[in-house]
py3Dmol code that shows the C-alpha trace and the ligand (Angstrom):
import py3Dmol

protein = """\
ATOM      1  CA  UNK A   1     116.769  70.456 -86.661  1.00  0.00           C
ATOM      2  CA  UNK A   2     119.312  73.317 -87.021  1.00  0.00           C
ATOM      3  CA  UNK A   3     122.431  70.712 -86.629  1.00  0.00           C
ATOM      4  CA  UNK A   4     123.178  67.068 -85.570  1.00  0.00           C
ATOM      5  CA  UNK A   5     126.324  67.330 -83.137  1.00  0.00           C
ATOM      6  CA  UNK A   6     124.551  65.867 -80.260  1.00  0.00           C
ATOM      7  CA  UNK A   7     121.734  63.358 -79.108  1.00  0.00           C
ATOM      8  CA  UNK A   8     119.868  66.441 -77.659  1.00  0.00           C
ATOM      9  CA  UNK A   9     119.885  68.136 -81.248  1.00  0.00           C
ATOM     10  CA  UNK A  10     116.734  65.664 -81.746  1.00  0.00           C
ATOM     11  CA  UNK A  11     113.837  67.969 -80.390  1.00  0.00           C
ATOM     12  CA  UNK A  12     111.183  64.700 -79.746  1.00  0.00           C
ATOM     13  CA  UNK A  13     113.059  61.580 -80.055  1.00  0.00           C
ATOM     14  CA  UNK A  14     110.118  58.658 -80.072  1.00  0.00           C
ATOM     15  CA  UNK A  15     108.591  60.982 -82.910  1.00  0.00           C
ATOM     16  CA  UNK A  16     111.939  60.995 -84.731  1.00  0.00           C
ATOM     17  CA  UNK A  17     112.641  56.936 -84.268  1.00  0.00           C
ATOM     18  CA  UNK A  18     108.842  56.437 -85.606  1.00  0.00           C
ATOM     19  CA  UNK A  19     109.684  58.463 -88.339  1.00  0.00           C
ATOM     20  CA  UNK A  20     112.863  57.111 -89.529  1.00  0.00           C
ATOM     21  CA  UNK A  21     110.841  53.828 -89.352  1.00  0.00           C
ATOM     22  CA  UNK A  22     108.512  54.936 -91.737  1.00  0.00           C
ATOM     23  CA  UNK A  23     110.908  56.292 -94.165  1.00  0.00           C
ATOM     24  CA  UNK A  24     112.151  53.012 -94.298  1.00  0.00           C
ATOM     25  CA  UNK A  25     109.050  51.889 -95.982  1.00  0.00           C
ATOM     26  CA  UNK A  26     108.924  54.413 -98.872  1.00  0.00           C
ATOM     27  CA  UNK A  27     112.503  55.854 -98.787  1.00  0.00           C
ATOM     28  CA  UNK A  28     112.499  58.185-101.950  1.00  0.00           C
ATOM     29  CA  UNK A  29     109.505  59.966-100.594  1.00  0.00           C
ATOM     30  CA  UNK A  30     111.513  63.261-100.127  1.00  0.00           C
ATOM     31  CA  UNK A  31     113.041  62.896-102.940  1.00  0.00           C
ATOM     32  CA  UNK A  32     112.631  66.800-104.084  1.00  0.00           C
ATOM     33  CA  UNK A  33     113.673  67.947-100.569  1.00  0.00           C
ATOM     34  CA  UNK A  34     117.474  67.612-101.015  1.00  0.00           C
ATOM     35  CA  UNK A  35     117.461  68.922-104.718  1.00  0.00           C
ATOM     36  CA  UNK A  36     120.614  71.095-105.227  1.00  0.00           C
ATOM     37  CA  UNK A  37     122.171  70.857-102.378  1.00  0.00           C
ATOM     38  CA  UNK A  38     125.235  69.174-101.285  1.00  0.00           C
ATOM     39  CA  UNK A  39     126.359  67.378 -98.560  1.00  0.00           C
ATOM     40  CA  UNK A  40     130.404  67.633 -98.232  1.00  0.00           C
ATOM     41  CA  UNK A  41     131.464  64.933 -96.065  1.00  0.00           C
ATOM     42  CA  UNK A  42     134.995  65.242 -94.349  1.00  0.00           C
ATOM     43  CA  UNK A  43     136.464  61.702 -92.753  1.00  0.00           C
ATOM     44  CA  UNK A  44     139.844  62.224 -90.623  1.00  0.00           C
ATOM     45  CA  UNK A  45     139.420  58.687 -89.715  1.00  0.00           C
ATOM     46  CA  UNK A  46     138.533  55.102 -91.813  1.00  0.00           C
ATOM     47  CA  UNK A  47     135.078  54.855 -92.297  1.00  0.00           C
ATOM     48  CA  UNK A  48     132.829  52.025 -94.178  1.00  0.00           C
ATOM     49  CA  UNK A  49     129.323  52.195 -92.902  1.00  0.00           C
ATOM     50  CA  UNK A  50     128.990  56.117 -91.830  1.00  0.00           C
ATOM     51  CA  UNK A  51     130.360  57.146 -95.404  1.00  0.00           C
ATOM     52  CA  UNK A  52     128.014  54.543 -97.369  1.00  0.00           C
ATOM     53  CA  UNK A  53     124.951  55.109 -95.309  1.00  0.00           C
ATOM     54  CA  UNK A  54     125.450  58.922 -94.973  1.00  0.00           C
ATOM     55  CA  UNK A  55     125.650  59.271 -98.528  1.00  0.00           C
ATOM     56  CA  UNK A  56     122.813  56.487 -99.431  1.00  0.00           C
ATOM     57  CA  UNK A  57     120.672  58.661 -97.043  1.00  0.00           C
ATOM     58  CA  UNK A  58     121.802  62.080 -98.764  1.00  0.00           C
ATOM     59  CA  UNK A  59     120.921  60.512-101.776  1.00  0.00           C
ATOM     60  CA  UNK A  60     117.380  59.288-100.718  1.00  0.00           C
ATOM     61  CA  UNK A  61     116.613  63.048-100.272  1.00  0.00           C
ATOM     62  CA  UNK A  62     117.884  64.101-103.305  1.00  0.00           C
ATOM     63  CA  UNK A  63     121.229  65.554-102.379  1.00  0.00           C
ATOM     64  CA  UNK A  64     124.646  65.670-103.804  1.00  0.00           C
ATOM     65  CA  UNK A  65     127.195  64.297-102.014  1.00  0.00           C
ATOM     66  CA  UNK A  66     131.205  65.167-102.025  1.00  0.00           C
ATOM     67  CA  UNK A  67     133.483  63.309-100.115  1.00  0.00           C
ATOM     68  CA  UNK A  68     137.399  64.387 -98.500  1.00  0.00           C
ATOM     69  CA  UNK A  69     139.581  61.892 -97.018  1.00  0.00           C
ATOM     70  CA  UNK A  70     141.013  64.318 -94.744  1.00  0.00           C
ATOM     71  CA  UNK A  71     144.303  62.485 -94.768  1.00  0.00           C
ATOM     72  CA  UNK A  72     144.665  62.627 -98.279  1.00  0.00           C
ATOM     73  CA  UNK A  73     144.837  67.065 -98.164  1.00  0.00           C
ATOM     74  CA  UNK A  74     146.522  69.576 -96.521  1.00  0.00           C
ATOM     75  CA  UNK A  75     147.693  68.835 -92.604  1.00  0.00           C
ATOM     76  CA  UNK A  76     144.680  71.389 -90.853  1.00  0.00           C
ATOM     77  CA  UNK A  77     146.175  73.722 -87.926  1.00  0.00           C
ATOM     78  CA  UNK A  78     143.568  73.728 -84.732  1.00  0.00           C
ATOM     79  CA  UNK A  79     145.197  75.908 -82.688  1.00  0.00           C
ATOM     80  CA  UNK A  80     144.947  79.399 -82.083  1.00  0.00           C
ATOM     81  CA  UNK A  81     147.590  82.071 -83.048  1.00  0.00           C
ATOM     82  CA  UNK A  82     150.161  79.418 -83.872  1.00  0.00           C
ATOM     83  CA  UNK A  83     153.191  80.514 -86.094  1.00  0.00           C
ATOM     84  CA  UNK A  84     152.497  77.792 -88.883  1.00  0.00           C
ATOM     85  CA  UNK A  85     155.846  76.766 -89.720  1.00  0.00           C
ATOM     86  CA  UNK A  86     155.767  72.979 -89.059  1.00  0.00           C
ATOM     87  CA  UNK A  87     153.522  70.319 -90.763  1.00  0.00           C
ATOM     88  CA  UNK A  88     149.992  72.049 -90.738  1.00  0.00           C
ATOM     89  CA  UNK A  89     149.455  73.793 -94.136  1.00  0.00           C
ATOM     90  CA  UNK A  90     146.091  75.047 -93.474  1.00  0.00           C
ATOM     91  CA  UNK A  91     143.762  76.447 -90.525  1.00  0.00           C
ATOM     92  CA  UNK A  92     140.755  75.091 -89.758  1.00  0.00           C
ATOM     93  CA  UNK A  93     139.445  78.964 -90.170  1.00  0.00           C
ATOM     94  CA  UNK A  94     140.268  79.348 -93.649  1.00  0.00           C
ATOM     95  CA  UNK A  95     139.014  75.358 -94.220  1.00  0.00           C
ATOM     96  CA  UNK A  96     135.737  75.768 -92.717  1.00  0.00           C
ATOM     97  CA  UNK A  97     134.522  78.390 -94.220  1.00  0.00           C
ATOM     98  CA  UNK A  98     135.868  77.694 -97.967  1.00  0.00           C
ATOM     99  CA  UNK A  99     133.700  74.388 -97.126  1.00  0.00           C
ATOM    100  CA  UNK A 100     131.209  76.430 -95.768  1.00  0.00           C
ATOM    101  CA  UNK A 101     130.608  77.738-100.111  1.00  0.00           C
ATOM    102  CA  UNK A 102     130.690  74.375-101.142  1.00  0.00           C
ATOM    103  CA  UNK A 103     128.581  72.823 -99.203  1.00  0.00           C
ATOM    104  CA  UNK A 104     125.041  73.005 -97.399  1.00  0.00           C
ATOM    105  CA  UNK A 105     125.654  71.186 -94.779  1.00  0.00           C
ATOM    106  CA  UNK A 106     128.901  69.754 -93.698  1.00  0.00           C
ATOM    107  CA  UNK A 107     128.936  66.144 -91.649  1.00  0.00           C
ATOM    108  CA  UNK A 108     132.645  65.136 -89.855  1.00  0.00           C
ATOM    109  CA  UNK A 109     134.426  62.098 -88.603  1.00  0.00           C
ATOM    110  CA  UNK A 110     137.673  62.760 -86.247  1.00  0.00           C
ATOM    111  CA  UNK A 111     138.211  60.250 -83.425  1.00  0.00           C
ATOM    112  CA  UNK A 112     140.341  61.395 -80.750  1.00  0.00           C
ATOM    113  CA  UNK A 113     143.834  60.676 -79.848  1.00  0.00           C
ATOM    114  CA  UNK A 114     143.789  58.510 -76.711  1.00  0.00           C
ATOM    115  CA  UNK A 115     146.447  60.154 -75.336  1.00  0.00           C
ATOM    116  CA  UNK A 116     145.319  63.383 -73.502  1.00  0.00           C
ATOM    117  CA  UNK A 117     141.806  63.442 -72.137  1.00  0.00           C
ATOM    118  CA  UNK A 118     141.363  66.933 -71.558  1.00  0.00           C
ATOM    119  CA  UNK A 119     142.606  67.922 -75.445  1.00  0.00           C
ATOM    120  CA  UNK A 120     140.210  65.335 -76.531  1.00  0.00           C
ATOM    121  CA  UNK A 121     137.299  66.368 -74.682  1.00  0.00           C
ATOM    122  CA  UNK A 122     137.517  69.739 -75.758  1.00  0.00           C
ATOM    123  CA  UNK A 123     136.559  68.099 -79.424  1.00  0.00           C
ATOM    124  CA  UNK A 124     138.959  70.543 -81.457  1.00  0.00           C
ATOM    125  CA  UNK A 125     138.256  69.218 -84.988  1.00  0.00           C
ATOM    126  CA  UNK A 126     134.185  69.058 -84.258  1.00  0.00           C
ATOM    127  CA  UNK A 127     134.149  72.025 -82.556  1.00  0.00           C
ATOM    128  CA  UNK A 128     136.501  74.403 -84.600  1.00  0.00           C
ATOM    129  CA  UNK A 129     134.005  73.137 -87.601  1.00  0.00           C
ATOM    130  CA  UNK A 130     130.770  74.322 -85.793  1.00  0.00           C
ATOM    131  CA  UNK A 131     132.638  77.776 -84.636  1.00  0.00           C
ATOM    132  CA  UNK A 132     133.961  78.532 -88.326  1.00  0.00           C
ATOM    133  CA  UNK A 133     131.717  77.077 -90.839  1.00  0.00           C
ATOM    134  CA  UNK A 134     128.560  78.643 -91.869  1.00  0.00           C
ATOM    135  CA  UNK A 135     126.135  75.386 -92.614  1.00  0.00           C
ATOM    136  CA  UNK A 136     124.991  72.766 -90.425  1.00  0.00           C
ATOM    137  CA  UNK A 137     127.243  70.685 -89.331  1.00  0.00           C
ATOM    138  CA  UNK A 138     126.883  66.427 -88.909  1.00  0.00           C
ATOM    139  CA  UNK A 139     128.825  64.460 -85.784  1.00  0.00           C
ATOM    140  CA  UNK A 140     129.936  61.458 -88.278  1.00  0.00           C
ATOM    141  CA  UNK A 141     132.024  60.616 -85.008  1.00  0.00           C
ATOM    142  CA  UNK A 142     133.554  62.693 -82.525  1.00  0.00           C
ATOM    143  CA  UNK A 143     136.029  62.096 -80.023  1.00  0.00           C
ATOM    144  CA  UNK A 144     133.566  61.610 -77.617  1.00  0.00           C
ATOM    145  CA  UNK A 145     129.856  60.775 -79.339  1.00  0.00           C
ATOM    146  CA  UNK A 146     128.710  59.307 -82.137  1.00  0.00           C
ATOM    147  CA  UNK A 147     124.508  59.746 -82.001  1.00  0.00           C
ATOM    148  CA  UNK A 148     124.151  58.624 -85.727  1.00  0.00           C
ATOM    149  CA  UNK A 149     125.059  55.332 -84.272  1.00  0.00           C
ATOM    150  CA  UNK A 150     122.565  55.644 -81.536  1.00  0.00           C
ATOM    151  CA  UNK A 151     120.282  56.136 -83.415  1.00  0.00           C
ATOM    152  CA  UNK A 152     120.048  54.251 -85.427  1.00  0.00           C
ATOM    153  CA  UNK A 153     120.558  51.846 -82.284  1.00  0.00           C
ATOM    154  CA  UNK A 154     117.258  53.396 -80.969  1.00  0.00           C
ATOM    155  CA  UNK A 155     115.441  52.312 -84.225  1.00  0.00           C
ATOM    156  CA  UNK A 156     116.586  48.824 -84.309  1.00  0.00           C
ATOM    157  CA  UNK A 157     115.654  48.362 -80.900  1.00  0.00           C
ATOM    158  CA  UNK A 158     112.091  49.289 -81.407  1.00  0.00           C
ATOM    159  CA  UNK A 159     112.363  47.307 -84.505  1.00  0.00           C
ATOM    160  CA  UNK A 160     112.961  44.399 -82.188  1.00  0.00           C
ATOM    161  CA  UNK A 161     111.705  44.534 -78.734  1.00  0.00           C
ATOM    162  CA  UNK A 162     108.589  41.970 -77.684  1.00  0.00           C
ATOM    163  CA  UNK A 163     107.821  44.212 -74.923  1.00  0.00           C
ATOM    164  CA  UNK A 164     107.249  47.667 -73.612  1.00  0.00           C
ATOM    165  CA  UNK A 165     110.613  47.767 -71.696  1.00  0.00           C
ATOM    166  CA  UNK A 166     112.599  45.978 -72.718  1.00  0.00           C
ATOM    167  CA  UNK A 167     116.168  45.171 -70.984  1.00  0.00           C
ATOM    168  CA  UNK A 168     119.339  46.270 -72.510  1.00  0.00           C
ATOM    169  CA  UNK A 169     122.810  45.359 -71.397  1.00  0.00           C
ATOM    170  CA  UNK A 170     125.757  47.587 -72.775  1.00  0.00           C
ATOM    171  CA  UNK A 171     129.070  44.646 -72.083  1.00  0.00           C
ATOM    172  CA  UNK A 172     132.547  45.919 -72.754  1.00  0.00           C
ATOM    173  CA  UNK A 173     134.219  42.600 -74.572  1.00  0.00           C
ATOM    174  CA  UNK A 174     138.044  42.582 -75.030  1.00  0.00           C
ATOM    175  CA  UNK A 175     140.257  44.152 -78.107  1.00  0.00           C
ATOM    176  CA  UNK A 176     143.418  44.080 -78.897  1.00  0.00           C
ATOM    177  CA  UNK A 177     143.984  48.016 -79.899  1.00  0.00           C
ATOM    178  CA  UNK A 178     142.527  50.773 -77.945  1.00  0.00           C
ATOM    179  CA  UNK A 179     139.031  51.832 -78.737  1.00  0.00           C
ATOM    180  CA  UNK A 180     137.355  55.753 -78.452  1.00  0.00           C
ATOM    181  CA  UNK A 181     134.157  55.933 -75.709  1.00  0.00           C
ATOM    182  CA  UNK A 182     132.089  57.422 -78.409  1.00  0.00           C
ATOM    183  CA  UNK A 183     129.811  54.492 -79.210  1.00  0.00           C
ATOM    184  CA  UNK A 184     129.327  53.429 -76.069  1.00  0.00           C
ATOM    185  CA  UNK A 185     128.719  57.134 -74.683  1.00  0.00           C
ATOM    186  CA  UNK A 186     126.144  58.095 -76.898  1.00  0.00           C
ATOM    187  CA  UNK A 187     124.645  54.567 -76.628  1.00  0.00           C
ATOM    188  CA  UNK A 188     124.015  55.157 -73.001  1.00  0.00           C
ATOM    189  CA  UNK A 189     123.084  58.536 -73.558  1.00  0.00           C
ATOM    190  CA  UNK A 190     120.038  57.180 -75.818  1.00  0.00           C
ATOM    191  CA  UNK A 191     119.134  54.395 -73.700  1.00  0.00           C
ATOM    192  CA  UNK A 192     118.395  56.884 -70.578  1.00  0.00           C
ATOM    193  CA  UNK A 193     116.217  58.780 -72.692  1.00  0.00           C
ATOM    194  CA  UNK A 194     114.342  55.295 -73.906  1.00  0.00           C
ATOM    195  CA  UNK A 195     111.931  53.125 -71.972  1.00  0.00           C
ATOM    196  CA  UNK A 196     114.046  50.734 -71.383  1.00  0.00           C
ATOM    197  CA  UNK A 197     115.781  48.590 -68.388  1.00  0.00           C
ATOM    198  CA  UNK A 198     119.389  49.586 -69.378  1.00  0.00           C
ATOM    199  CA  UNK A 199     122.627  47.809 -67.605  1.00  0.00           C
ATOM    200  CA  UNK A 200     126.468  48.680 -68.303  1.00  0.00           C
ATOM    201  CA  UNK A 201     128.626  45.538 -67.262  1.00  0.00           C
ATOM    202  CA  UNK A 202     132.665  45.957 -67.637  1.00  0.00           C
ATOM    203  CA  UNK A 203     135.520  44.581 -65.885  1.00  0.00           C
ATOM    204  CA  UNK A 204     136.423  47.131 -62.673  1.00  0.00           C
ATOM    205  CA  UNK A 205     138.574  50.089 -64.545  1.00  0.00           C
ATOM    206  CA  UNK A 206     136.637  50.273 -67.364  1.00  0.00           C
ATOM    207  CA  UNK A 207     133.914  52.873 -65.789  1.00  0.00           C
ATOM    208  CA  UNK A 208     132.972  55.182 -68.857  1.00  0.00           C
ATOM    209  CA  UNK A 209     132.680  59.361 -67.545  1.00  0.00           C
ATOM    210  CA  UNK A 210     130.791  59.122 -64.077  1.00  0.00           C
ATOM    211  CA  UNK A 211     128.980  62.668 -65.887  1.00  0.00           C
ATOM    212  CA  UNK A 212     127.560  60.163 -68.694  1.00  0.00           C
ATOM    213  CA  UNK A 213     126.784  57.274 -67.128  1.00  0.00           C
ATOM    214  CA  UNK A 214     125.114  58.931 -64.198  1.00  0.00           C
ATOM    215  CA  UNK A 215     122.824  56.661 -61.980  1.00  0.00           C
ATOM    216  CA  UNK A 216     122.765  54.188 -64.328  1.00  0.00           C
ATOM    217  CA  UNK A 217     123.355  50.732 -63.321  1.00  0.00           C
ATOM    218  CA  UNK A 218     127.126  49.210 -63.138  1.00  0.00           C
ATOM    219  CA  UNK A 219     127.250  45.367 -62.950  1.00  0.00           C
ATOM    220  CA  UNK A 220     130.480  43.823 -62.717  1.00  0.00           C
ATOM    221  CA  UNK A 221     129.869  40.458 -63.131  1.00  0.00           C
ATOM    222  CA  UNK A 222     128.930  39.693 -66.531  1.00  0.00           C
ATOM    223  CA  UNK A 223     126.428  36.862 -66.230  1.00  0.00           C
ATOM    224  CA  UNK A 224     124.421  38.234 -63.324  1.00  0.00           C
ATOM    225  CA  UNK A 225     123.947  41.551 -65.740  1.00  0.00           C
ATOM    226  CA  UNK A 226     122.676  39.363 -68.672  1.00  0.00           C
ATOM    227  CA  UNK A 227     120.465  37.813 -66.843  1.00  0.00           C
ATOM    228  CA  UNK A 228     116.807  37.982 -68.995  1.00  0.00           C
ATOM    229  CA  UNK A 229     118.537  40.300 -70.773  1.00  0.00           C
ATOM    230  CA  UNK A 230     116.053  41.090 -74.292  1.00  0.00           C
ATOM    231  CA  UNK A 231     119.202  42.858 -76.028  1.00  0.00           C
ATOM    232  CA  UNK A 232     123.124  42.703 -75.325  1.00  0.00           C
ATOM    233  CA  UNK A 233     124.872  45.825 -77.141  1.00  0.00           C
ATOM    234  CA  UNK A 234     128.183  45.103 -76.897  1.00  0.00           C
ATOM    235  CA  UNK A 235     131.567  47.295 -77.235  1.00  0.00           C
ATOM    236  CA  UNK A 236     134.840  47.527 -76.652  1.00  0.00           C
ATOM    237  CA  UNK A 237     136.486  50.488 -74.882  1.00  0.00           C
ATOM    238  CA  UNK A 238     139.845  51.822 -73.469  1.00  0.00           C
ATOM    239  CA  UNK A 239     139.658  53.199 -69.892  1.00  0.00           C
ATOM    240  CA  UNK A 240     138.329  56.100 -69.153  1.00  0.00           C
ATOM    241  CA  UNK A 241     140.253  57.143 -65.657  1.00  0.00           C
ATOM    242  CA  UNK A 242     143.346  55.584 -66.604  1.00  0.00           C
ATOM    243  CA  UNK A 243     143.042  57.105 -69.827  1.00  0.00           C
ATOM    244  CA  UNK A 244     142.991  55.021 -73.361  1.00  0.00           C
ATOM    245  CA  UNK A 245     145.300  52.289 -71.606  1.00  0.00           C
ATOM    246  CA  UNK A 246     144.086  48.931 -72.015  1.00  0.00           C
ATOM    247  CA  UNK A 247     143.552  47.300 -68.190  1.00  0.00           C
ATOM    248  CA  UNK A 248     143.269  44.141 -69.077  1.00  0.00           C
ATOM    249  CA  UNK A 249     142.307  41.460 -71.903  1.00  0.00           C
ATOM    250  CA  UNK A 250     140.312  39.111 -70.366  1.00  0.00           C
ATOM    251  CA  UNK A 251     139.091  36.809 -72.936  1.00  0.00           C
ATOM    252  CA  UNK A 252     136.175  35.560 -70.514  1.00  0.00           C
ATOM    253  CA  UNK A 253     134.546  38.532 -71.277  1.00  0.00           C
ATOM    254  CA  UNK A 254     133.927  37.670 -74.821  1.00  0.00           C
ATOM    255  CA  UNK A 255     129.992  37.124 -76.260  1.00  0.00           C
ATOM    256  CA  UNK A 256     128.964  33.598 -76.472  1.00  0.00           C
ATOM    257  CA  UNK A 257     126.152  31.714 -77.542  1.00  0.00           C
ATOM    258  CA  UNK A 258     126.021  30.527 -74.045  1.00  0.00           C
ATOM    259  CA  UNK A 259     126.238  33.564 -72.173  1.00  0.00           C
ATOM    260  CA  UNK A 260     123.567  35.466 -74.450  1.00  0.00           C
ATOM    261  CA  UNK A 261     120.981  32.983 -73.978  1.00  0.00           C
ATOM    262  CA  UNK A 262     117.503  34.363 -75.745  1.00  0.00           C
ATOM    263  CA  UNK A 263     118.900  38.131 -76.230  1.00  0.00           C
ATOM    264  CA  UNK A 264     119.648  39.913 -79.419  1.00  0.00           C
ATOM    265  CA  UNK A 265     123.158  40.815 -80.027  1.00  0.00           C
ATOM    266  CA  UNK A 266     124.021  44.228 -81.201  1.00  0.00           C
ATOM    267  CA  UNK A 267     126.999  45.796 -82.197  1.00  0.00           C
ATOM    268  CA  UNK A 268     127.849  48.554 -84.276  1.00  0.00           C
ATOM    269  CA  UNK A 269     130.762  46.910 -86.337  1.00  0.00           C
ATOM    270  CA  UNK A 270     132.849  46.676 -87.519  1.00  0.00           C
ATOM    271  CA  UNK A 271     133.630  43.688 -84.954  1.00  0.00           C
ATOM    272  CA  UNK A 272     136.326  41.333 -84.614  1.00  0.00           C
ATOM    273  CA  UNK A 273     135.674  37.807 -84.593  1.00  0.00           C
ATOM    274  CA  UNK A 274     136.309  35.213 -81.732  1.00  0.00           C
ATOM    275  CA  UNK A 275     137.764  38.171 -79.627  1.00  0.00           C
ATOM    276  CA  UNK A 276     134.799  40.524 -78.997  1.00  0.00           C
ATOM    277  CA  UNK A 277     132.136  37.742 -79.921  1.00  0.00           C
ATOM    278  CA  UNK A 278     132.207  34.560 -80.894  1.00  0.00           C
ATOM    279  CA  UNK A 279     130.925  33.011 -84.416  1.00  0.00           C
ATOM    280  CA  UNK A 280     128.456  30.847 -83.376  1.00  0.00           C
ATOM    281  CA  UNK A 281     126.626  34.216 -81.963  1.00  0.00           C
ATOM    282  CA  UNK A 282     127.372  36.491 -85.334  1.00  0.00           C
ATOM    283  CA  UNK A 283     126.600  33.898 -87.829  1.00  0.00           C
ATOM    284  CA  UNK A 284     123.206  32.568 -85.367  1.00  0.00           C
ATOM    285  CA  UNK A 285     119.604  34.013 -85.964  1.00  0.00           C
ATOM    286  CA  UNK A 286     120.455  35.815 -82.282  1.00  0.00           C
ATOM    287  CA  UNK A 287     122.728  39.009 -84.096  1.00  0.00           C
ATOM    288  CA  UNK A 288     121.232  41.999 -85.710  1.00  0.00           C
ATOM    289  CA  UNK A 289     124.159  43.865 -86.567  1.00  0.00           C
ATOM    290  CA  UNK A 290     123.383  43.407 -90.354  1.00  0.00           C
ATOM    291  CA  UNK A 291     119.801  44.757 -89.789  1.00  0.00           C
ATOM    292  CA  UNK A 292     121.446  47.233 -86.974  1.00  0.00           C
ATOM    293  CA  UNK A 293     124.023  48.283 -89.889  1.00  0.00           C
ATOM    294  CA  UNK A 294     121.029  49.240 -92.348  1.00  0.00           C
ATOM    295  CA  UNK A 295     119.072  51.667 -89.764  1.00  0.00           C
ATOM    296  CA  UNK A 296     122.147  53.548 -90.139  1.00  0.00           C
ATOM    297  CA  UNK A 297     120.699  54.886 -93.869  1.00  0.00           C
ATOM    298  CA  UNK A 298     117.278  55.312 -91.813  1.00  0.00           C
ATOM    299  CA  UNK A 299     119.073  57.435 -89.020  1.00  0.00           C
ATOM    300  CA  UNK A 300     121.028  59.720 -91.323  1.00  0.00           C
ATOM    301  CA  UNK A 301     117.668  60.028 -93.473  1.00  0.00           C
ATOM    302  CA  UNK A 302     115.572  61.599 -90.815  1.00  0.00           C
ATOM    303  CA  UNK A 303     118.397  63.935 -89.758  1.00  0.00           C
ATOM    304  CA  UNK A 304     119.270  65.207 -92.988  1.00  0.00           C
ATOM    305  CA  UNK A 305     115.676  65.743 -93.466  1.00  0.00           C
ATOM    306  CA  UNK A 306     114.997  67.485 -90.357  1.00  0.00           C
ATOM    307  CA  UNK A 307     118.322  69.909 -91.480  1.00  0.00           C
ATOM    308  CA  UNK A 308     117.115  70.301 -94.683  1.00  0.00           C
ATOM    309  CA  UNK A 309     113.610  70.887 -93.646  1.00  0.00           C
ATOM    310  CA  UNK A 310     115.388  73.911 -91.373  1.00  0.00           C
ATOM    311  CA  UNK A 311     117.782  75.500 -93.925  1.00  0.00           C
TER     312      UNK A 311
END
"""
ligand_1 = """\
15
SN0
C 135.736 52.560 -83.944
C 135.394 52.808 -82.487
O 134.968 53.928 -82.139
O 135.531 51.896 -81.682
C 134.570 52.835 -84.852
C 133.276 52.182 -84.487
C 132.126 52.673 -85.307
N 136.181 51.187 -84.112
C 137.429 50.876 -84.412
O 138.270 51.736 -84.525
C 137.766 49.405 -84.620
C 139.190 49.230 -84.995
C 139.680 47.788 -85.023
O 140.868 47.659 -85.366
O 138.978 46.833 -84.717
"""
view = py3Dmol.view(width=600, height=400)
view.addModel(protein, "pdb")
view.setStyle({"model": 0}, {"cartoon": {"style": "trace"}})
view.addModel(ligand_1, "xyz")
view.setStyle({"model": 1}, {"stick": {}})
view.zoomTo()
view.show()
């Protein structure tokens, strides 16, 4: 694997879940494969699972591992040929490629800003990083993906399932703050490339980008989508076409033990309680985010591996 920016960086994907499967079972196996080098991770944005997991994973192989809160250095400059004589004390050229000495491969968190679709979808921070550094670089996050989260949502599905296709629901659930599209993006991404009977349900207005989604299927009406539903990922997000407002708050579209019946619940956490899903489903034998939240070592094991393997 030359980087891990994208889903589609993962050359055979049932081959890569398998393996990050196995590693689970003997973990320090390639222990000597991430010997002297160093994995410099850089969060712009809060982070409590991708930074512990990453860094268990790097650690697994072997690696050293350096950490930046972003927030806690120099303001970076994205732009191009701007006179630098406001906040920004550094440019992203400069950054990258000082990095670049430091480090062998360089993973990155930056959600995006809500605010203007078109900036955000241009990915400065992720993209600037893979045109000006010289390693590999990680998607810890972007403003529009997050595949470490997928999959490791792959794995703990095929941890799970009790059948060869099994059906998966993706169900906005209300917030109170505006979320990013990245989880549930890349989650959809992964679940067209699965065996799987996939569903999105959401409220009308909620419609993620019509060039992600695709022909999947859109249910509005939450309890006809769950209907023998094996696995209900759930997730809040902002809109997409009116974009990062939130529509509406419609508490009836919180999980409950009612509505998921026999499924699984899955959600990638952090989650907050009695808004997006009720207790009696997170503290029931029905949720596997704690189980869900541990594939994330397993998913950042197998891609470091696969970079390291290629360096
Ligand atoms: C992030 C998101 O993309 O939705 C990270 C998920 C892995 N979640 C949040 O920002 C939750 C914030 C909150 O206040 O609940």
């Amino acid at each position: 694997m030359k980087k891990y920016t994208a889903i589609k960086d993962i050359e055979n994907l049932s081959e890569t879940i398998k393996q990050a499967i196995e590693l689970k079972e003997n973990p320090f196996q390639y222990e000597a494969l991430g010997k002297q080098k160093t994995l410099v991770m850089l969060f712009f944005n809060s982070s409590l699972r991708t930074r512990l997991s990453t860094e268990k994973a790097a650690k697994n192989l072997g690696m050293n591992v350096m950490t930046l809160n972003v927030g806690e250095t120099w303001d970076l400059e994205f732009e191009e040929g701007t006179i630098m004589n406001l906040k920004s004390a550094e440019h992203i050229k400069e950054a990258a490629q000082v990095i670049s000495q430091y480090a062998d491969i360089i993973a990155v968190r930056a959600f995006p800003s809500l605010i203007n679709r078109e900036q955000d979808e241009l990915e400065p921070i992720i993209t600037n990083f893979i045109k000006y550094a010289s390693v590999p670089i990680i998607n810890m996050e972007s403003a529009t993906a997050h595949p470490l989260q997928a999959l490791a949502d792959a794995i703990t599905i095929e941890e799970f399932k009790r059948s060869k296709t099994p059906k998966v629901v993706l169900s906005w659930a209300p917030h109170p703050k505006k979320l990013p599209h990245a989880v549930a993006n890349s989650f959809v991404e992964m679940m067209q490339k699965r065996d799987v009977d996939f569903v999105i349900t959401h409220p009308p207005g909620y419609e993620l980008d019509p060039r992600i989604t695709k022909n999947s299927i859109i249910i509005y009406n939450q309890e006809e989508a769950f209907q023998n539903a094996d696995f209900v990922y759930t997730k809040n997000w902002s809109s997409y076409s009116n974009y990062g407002e939130i529509l509406k708050t419609d508490a009836n579209w919180m999980i409950t033990k009612e509505k998921l019946g026999t499924a699984k619940f899955m959600h990638c956490l952090p989650v907050r309680r009695n808004v997006v899903v009720e207790d009696a489903v997170l503290d029931s034998e029905h949720s596997i985010v704690i189980k869900q939240a541990n594939n994330r070592t397993f998913a950042a094991q197998i891609v470091l591996k696969g970079i390291l393997e290629n360096l």
